[in-house]
N, C-alpha and C positions, 0 to 999 in steps of 0.2 A: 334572267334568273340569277340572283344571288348562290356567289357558292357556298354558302352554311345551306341553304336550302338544296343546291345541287347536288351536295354528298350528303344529303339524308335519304334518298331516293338508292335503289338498288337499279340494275339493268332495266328489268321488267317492271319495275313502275316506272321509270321515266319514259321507257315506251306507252306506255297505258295510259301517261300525261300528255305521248304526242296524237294519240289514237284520240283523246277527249275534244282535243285541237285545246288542249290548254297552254299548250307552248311548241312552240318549233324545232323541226331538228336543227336546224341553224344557231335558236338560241340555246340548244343546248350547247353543240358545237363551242360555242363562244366562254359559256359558264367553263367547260372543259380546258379552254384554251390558258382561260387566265388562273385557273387552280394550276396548268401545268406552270404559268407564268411566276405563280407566290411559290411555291415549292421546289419545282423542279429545279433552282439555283444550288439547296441546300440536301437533293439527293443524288441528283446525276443519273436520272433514272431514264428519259429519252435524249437520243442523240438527235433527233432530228424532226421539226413540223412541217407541213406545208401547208402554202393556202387554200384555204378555203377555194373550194370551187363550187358553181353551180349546179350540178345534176341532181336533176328529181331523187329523191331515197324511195324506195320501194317501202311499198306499205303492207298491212295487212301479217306480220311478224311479231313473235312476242320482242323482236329487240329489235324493231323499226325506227331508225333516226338516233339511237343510243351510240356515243361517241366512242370510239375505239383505236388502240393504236394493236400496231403488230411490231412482233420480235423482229430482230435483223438477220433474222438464220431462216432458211428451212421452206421457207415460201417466196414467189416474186409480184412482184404490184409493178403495172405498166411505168416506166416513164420514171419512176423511184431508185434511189440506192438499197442497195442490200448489200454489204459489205462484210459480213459473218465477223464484226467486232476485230478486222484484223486490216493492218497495213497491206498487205498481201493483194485484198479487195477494195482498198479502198478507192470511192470515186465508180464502184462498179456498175452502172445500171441498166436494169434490170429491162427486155425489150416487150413481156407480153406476162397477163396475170399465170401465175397457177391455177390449176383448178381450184384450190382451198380459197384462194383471193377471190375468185368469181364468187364463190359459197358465202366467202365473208357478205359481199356485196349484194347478194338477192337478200340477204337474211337482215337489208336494213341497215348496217352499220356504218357508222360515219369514221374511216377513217382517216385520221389526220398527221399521223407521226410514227416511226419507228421508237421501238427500245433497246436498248442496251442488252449486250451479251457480252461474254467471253470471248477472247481469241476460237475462232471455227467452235462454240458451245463446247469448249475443250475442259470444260474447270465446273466445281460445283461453288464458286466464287464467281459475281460479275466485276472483274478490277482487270478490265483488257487497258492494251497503253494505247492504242486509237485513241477511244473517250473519255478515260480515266477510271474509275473506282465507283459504284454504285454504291448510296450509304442507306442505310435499312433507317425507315422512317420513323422507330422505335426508340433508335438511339445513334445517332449517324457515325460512330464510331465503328461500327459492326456490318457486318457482314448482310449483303439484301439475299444473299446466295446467288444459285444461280445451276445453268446455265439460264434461268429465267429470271434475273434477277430483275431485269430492268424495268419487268413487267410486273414481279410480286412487288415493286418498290412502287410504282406511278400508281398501281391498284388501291393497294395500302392506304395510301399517301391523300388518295380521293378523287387524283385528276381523271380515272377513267372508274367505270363498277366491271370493268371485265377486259380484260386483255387475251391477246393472242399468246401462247405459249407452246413447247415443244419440251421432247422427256425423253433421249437415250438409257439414261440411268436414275432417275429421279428428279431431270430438271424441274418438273412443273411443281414435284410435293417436298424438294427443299427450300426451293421460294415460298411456296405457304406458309410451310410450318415455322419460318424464319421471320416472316411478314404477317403473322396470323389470318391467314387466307383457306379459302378453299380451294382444291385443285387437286382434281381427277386425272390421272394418266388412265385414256381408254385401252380397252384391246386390241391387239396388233392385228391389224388390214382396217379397224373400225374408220378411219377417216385417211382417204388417198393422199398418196404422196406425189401423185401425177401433176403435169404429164411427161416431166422430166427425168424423173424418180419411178421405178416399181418399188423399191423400199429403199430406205435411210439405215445404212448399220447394221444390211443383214436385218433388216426389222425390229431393230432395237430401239428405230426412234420412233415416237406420234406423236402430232398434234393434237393441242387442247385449247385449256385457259386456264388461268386464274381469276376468282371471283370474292367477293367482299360475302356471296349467300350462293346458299346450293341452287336454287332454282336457277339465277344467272347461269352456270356452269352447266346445268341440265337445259336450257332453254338455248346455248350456244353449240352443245352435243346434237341437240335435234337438227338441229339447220347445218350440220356439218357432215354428218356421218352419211354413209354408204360408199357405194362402190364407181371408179366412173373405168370408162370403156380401157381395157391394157391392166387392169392391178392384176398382180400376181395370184391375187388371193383376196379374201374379204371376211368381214367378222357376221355370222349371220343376223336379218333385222332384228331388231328388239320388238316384243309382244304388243307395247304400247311407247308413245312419247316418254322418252326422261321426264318431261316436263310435267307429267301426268305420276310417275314414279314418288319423286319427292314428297307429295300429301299421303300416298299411301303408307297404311303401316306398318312396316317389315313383318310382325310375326314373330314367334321366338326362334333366336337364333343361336345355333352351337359355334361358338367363338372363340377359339385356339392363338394365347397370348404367346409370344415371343421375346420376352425382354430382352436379352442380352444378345448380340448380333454372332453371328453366323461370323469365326476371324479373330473370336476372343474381345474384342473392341468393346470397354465396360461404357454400359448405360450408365450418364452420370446422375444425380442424386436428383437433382429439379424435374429433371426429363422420367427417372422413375417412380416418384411422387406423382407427378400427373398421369402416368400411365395407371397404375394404382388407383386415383383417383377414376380414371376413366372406367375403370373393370367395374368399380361399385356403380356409376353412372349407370353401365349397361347392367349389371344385376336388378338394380331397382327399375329399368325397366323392363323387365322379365328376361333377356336372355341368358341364357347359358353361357358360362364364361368359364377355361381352366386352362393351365398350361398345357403349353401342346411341345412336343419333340417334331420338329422341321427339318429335316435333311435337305441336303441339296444337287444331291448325287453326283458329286464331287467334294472333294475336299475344298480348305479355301484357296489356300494360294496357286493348286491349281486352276480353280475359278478365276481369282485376279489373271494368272498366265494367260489362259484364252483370251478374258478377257482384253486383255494388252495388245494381245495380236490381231485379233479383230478388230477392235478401235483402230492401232496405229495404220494397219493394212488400208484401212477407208480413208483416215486421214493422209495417209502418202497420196494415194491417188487424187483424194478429191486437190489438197494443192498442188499438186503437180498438174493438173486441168487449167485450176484458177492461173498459174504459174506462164502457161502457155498460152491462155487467151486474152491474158492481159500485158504479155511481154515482159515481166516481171521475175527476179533474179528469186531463189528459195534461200535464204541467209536471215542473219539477224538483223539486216536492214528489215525485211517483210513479215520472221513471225519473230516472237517472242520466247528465250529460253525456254520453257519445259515442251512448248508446241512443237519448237523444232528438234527439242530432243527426241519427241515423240513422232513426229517425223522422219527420222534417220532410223529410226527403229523399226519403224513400219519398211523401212526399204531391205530390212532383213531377213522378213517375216516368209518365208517360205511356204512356195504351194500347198508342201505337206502340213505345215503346224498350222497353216489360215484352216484348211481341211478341215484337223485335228479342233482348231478351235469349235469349228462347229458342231461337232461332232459330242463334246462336253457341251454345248449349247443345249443338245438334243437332251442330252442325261440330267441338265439342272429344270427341262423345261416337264418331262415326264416325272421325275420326283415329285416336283410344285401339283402337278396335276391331281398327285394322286392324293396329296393332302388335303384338298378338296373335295375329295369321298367324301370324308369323314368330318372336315369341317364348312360351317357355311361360309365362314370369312375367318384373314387370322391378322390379329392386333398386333402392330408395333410401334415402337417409338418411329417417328418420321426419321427424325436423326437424334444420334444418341448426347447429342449436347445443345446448348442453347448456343446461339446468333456467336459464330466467333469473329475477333477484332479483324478487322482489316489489316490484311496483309499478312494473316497467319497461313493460310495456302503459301507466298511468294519465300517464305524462309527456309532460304537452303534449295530452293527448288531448281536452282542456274548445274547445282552437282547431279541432277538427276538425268535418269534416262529415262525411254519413254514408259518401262517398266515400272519405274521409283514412280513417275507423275502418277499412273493410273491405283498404283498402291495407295498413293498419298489422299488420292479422290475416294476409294472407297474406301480405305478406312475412316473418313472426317461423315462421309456415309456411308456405313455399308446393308441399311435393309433395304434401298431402293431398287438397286440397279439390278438383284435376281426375278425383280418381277417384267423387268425389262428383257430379260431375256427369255423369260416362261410363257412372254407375250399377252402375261393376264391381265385383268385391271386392277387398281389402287389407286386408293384417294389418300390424301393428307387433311384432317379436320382440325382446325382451329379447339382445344376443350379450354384452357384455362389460359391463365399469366401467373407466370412464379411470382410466389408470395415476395423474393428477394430481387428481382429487379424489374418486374411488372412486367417482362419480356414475354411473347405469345409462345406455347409451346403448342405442337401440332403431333397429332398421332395416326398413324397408318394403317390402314384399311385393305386387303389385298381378298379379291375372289377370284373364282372360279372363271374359265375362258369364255367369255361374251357376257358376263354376269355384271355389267352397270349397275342394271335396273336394283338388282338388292344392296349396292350400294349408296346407290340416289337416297332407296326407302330407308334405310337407315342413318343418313347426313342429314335427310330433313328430320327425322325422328330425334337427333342428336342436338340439332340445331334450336329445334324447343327447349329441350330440358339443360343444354349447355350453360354455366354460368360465363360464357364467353360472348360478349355484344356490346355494345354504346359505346368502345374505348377509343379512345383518341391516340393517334401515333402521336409522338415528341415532338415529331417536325411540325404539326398543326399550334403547339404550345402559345399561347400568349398572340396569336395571330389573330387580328379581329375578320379577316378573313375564313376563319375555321372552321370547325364541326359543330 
């Protein structure tokens, strides 16, 4: 299979290509291999392939034999490195799957490669000093994001139609919105973090994906979700399949816009034009759309506070783990400035204020709840600026502490990571490209707790009438290999 022909196909049709027996998972495998092969020099989006092996792929899946890679955080795959984008782990591997690895694996997927991330998913930038700099396939000056960049960048890009991805505070919907992608952060218990993990973060992180179309992201949500034996907690089933979600048609919906973040942090002019744009999108088709007042019940910089101390508290620990079972010194030989800043910080964090953080946890998570009475979902910019240059996160960041780092990350995002802690779900939707630099701009979708399903119904509904589709990244440009 030719790759112009391989990236015109979504997840779920190249499965339905292998169910026809019009082609093999193999040869997709291969079409996959050499898109990562013309590209991947000029984004830097996987750090690592492997070969080709022989096992049967399970059949009978809507994403059977569909070629896939997974992030380098957050799961393990037999026999593989997982090195969380940091010296610290690197060389680390990995001795038995996760359960989400198994899940990947009945559900068909062929995968062949890690992606890139951040130092420990520490940054809403991928530019760890392990693998270098992730370049967004738009315009490889800029930023892919992150912490999922490596995934919004190879998705984008064409080498896979869905990746593995992960979301403490907005990883999966600042890669989209950056990479013009889909990318759902589900509800917190909706997919295990076992059997290593009862939760990531105090349950601020989930597994997901990013996807080139909604049904890929709903048709990788099916085969992933529930509950396996030890979670702490779980999100209850959903009515019907995602998969089944997406063709239906939301209904009118009462939809409470957000524009300017929570922290004073101004939505810039591109990013409010398309949100603007968006509000008419859903008016003409039929929903109800008006500004809404969002609290968060806390202020902000208390928010950021907790939030500091919960991040650093996890991160101390978890490297102080990685620290001792790889023999390995905690300095700037192993992490990099802001990570270790924020690791020394985390060694300060006291039982009472970790407590305390939680405890404001509780307060931002019942606020969000309750604005969900009263709306059915509430609109925002994904992040309030477009794709920034590389290397704008790392300026100045060697004087910070771990307080400055996490300041720094949520103000460059700050509507992502309260849904993160409210445990709801949100999606990041691909609507348009600025008129001024063709860039993808993505806008934010957050409901009510286990509420995918009116999510899905509305991304596919959006997904019709969106004048966003057939665009080709930069990096494709002048490539007779291309789209």
């Amino acid at each position: 299979m030719r790759i112009a022909e391989y990236v015109s196909f979504d997840g779920v049709g190249l499965a339905e290509l292998v169910a026809r027996g019009e082609v093999t998972p193999a040869e997709l495998e291969a079409a996959a291999r050499e898109a990562a092969r013309v590209v991947n020099p000029r984004i830097n989006a996987i750090v690592e392939t492997w070969p080709a092996d022989d096992e049967p792929v399970p059949g009978g899946t809507p994403l059977a034999g569909v070629p896939f890679l997974i992030k380098d955080i957050g799961l393990t795959m037999a026999g593989r490195r997982m090195e969380l984008g940091s010296r610290l782990a690197a060389g680390n591997v990995a001795g038995a799957d996760s359960s989400l690895m198994r899940r990947f694996r009945r559900a068909g997927l062929v995968t062949f490669g890690r992606t890139a991330t951040p130092e420990m998913a520490f940054s809403n930038t991928t530019e760890p000093l392990l693998y270098g700099a992730t370049r967004n396939p738009w315009n490889p000056e800029l930023s892919a994001g992150g912490s999922s960049g490596g995934a919004g960048a190879a998705v984008a890009a064409g080498v896979v139609p869905i990746a593995h991805a992960t979301d403490a505070a907005g990883s999966i919907r600042v890669p989209a919105a950056y990479n013009g992608l889909f990318g759902l952060k589900p509800t917190r218990g909706r997919v295990s973090m076992g059997p290593h993990f009862d939760e990531v973060f105090n349950g601020l992180a989930v597994h997901g994906g990013v996807s080139r179309t909604v049904r890929d992201s709903a048709a990788l949500l099916d085969r992933i979700r529930g509950p396996e034996p030890g979670d702490p907690y779980f999100a209850q089933e959903p009515s019907r399949p995602y998969a089944e979600e997406v063709t239906r048609p939301p209904g009118p919906l009462r939809i409470g816009v957000l524009t300017q973040a929570w922290g004073g942090r101004r939505t810039t002019a591109p990013v409010a034009d398309a949100l603007s744009r968006t509000v008419r999108l859903l008016e003409s088709l039929g929903h109800r759309v008006e500004e809404a007042e969002v609290g968060l019940g806390a202020d902000w910089e208390e928010f950021v506070l907790a939030s500091a101390r919960q991040w650093t508290a996890n991160l101390t620990a978890s490297v102080d783990a990685l620290a001792a079972a790889l023999g390995r010194p905690v300095d700037s030989s192993t992490l990099e400035p802001p990570i270790l800043a924020s690791y020394h910080y985390g060694q300060r964090v006291s039982g009472a204020q970790f407590v305390t953080a939680l405890e404001i946890r509780n307060r931002v998570a019942r606020s969000l709840a309750r604005y969900f009475d009263a709306y059915d979902l509430l609109l925002t910019p994904t992040v309030p600026e477009l794709p920034v240059p590389l290397g704008t996160h790392a300026e100045g960041a060697e004087a910070l502490d771990g307080l400055g780092w996490l300041r720094r990350l949520f103000d460059l995002s700050p509507f992502t990571a309260p849904f993160n802690v409210a445990g709801t779900p949100a999606m990041s939707v691909p609507v348009t490209a600025d008129a001024g630099t063709g860039l993808p701009v993505g806008v934010q979708f957050a409901a009510g707790y286990g509420r995918e399903g009116r999510l899905f119904r509305l991304a596919g509904q959006l997904e019709q009438a969106s004048p966003w589709s057939g665009r080709t990244p930069q990096v494709w440009a002048g490539n007779h290999t291309g789209h």
